[in-house]
C-alpha positions in Angstrom: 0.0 0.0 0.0 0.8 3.4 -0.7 3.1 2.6 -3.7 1.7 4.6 -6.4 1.5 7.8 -3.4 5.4 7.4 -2.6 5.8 7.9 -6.7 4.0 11.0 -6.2 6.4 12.6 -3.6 9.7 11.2 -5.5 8.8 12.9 -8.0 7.1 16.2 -6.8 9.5 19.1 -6.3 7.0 20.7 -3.1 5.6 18.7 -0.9 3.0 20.4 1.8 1.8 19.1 4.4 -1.1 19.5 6.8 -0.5 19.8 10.7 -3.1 18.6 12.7 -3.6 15.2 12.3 -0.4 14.9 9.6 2.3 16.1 11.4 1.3 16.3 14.9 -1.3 15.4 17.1 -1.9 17.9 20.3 1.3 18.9 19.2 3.3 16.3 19.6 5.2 15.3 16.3 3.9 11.7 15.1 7.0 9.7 14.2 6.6 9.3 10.6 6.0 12.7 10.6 9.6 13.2 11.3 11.0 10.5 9.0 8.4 11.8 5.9 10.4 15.6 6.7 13.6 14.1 7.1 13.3 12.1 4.1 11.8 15.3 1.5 13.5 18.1 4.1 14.3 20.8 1.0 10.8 20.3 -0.5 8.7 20.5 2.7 6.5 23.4 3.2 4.0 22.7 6.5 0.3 24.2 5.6 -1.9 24.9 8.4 -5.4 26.4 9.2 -3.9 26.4 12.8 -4.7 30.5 14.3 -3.3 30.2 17.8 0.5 29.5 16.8 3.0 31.7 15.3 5.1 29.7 12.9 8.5 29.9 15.0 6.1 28.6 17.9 5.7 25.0 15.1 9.3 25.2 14.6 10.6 25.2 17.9 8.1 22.3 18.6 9.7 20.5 16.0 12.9 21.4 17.1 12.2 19.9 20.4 11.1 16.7 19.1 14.1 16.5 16.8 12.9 17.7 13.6 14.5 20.6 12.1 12.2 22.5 9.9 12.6 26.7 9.1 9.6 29.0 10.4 9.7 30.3 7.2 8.7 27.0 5.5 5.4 27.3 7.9 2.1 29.2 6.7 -0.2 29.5 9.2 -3.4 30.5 8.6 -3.9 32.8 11.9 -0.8 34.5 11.3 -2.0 35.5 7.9 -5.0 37.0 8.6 -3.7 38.8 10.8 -1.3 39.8 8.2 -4.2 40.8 5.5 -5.3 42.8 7.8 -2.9 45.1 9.1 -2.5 46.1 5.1 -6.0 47.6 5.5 -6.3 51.3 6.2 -8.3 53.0 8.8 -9.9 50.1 10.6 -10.5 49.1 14.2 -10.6 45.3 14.9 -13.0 42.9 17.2 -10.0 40.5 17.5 -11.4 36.8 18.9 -8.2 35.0 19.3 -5.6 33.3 21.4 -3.5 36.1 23.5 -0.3 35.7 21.9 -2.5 36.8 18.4 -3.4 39.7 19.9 0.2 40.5 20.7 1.2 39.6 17.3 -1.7 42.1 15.9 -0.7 45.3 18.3 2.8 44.2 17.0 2.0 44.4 13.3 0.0 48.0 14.2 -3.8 46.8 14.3 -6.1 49.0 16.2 -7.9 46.7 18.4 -11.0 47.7 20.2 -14.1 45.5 21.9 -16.5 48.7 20.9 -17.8 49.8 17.6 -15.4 48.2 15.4 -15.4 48.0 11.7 -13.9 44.2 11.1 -14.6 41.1 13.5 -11.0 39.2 12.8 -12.8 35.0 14.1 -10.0 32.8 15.5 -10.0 30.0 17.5 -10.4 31.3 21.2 -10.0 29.0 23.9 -11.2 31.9 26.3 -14.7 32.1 24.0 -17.8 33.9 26.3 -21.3 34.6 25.8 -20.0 38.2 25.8 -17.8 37.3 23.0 -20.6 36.2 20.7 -22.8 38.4 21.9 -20.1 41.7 21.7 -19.3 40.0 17.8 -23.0 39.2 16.2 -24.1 42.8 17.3 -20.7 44.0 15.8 -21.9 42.0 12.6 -25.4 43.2 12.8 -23.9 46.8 12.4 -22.2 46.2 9.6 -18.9 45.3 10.1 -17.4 42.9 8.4 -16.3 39.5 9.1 -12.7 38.2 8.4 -12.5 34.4 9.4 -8.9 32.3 9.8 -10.9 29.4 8.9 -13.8 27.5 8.8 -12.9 24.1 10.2 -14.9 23.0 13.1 -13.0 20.8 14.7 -9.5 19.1 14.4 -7.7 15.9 15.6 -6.7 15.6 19.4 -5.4 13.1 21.8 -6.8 9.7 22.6 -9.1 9.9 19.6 -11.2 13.1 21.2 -11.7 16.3 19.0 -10.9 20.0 19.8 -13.7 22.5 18.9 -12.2 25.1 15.9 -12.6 28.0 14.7 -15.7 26.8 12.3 -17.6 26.0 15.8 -17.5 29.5 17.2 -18.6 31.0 13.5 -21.4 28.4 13.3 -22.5 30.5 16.6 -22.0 33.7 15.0 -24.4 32.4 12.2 -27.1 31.4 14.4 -27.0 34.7 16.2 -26.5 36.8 13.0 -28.0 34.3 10.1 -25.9 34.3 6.3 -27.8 36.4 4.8 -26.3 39.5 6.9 -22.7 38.1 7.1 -20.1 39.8 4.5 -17.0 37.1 5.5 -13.5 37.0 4.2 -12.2 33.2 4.6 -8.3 33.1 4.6 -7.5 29.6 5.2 -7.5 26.1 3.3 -9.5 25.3 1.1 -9.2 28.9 -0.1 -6.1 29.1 -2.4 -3.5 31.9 -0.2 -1.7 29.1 1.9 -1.2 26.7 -0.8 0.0 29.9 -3.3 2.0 31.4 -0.6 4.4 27.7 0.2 4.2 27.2 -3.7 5.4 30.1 -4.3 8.3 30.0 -1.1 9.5 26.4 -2.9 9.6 28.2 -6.4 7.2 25.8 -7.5 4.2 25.7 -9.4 1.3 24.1 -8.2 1.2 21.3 -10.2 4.5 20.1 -9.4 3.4 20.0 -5.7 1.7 17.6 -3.4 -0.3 17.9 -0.7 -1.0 15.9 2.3 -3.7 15.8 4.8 -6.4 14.2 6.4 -9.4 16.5 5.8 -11.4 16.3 2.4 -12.7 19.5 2.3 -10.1 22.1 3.6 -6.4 19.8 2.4 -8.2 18.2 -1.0 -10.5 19.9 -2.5 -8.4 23.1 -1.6 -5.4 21.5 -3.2 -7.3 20.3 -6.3 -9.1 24.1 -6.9 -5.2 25.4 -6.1 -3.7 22.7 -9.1 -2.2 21.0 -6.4 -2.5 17.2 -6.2 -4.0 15.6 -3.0 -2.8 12.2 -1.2 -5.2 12.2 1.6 -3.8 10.1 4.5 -6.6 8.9 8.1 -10.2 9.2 8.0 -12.0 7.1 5.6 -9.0 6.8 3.5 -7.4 3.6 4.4 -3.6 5.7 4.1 -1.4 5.8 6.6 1.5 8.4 7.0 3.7 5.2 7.6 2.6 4.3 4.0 4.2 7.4 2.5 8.1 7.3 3.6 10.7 5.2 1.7 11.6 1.9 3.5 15.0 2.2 4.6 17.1 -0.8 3.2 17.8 -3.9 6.2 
């Protein structure tokens, strides 16, 4: 098994890969993980909807564990919102995030505020309130905007539980605020920025790449609408990450 997907990654020239679930679990690097980045090191680029994390946060975690991969190799989808907007002029953001996102938003020179803003920036937010969601939907009603890392709603954690994502907290937003009224900018996977932004760091195009993940939606049909071809390992699929690096010769 998993012949005809180790052809793929010989000969791909960028190889992405998905974090949750793919490379780690409750971040704690899976040991194939390692061998897989060892294996393909200068054609790795990691691809995450992950919003809590900066991307030297993944690196030193990998570093820890014994796996040596550059934060600039890492594209984060939290980090990159953040990022699109701080370009934007003369706003004042309703930031629903992890603390150290915050910091990394005052850093980049975003105008945060919990009153009359003009943009709700969604994240996942471990410290989510009723006062959130309710400070947020009447934000919405108002007519600010909506700018969302992403829309999973959960991903992988330990022992086989899951851990509520940023798609949970926007699915309460919706009930409070319905579609019809929400004007929302999605940054992460399946939309194309992540894939473009590693393809683009590997000085690849997209069709020479592969990507590898364990969600459908978000790590293949994102790949697919990119160009990008999809080896979807877990799940349904009956892949393994095991199945994907080179036997080593006995």
């Amino acid at each position: 098994m998993g012949l005809q997907e180790r052809r793929m990654l010989s000969s791909a020239k960028g190889i992405l890969l998905d974090w949750d679930g793919c490379v780690a679990i409750d971040n704690r690097v899976l040991p194939f993980a390692g061998k897989l980045i060892e294996q393909y090191a200068d054609r790795i680029a990691i691809v995450s909807n992950n919003s809590t994390h900066l991307p030297c946060d993944f690196a030193d975690i990998l570093a820890r564990q014994g796996v040596r991969v550059s934060h600039e190799r890492i594209f984060l989808a939290g980090v990159e919102a953040v990022r699109y907007i701080a370009t934007i002029r003369d706003i004042r953001v309703l930031l629903l995030s992890a603390p150290k996102i915050r910091r990394y938003a005052r850093d980049l020179g975003v105008t945060l505020v919990r009153e009359s803003p003009n943009v709700v920036l969604l994240m996942r937010d471990a410290r989510f309130t009723y006062a959130k969601l309710e400070h947020a939907a009447n934000a919405l009603r108002a007519g600010a905007k909506l700018v969302v890392a992403n829309a999973d709603l959960t991903h992988p954690g330990p022992r086989n539980r899951v851990v509520p994502e940023t798609g949970a907290l926007l699915a309460a937003l919706l009930a409070c605020v319905g579609e019809a009224q929400m004007h929302r900018h999605l940054i992460g996977k399946p939309g194309p920025l992540l894939f473009e932004q590693a393809c683009a760091y590997l000085g690849v195009a997209p069709e020479a790449a592969v990507m590898i993940g364990d969600n459908p939606d978000t790590d293949g049909e994102g790949a697919m609408n990119a160009g990008i071809r999809p080896i979807l390992i877990g799940g349904s699929s009956p892949l393994r990450l095991e199945h994907l690096v080179e036997p080593t010769a006995a």
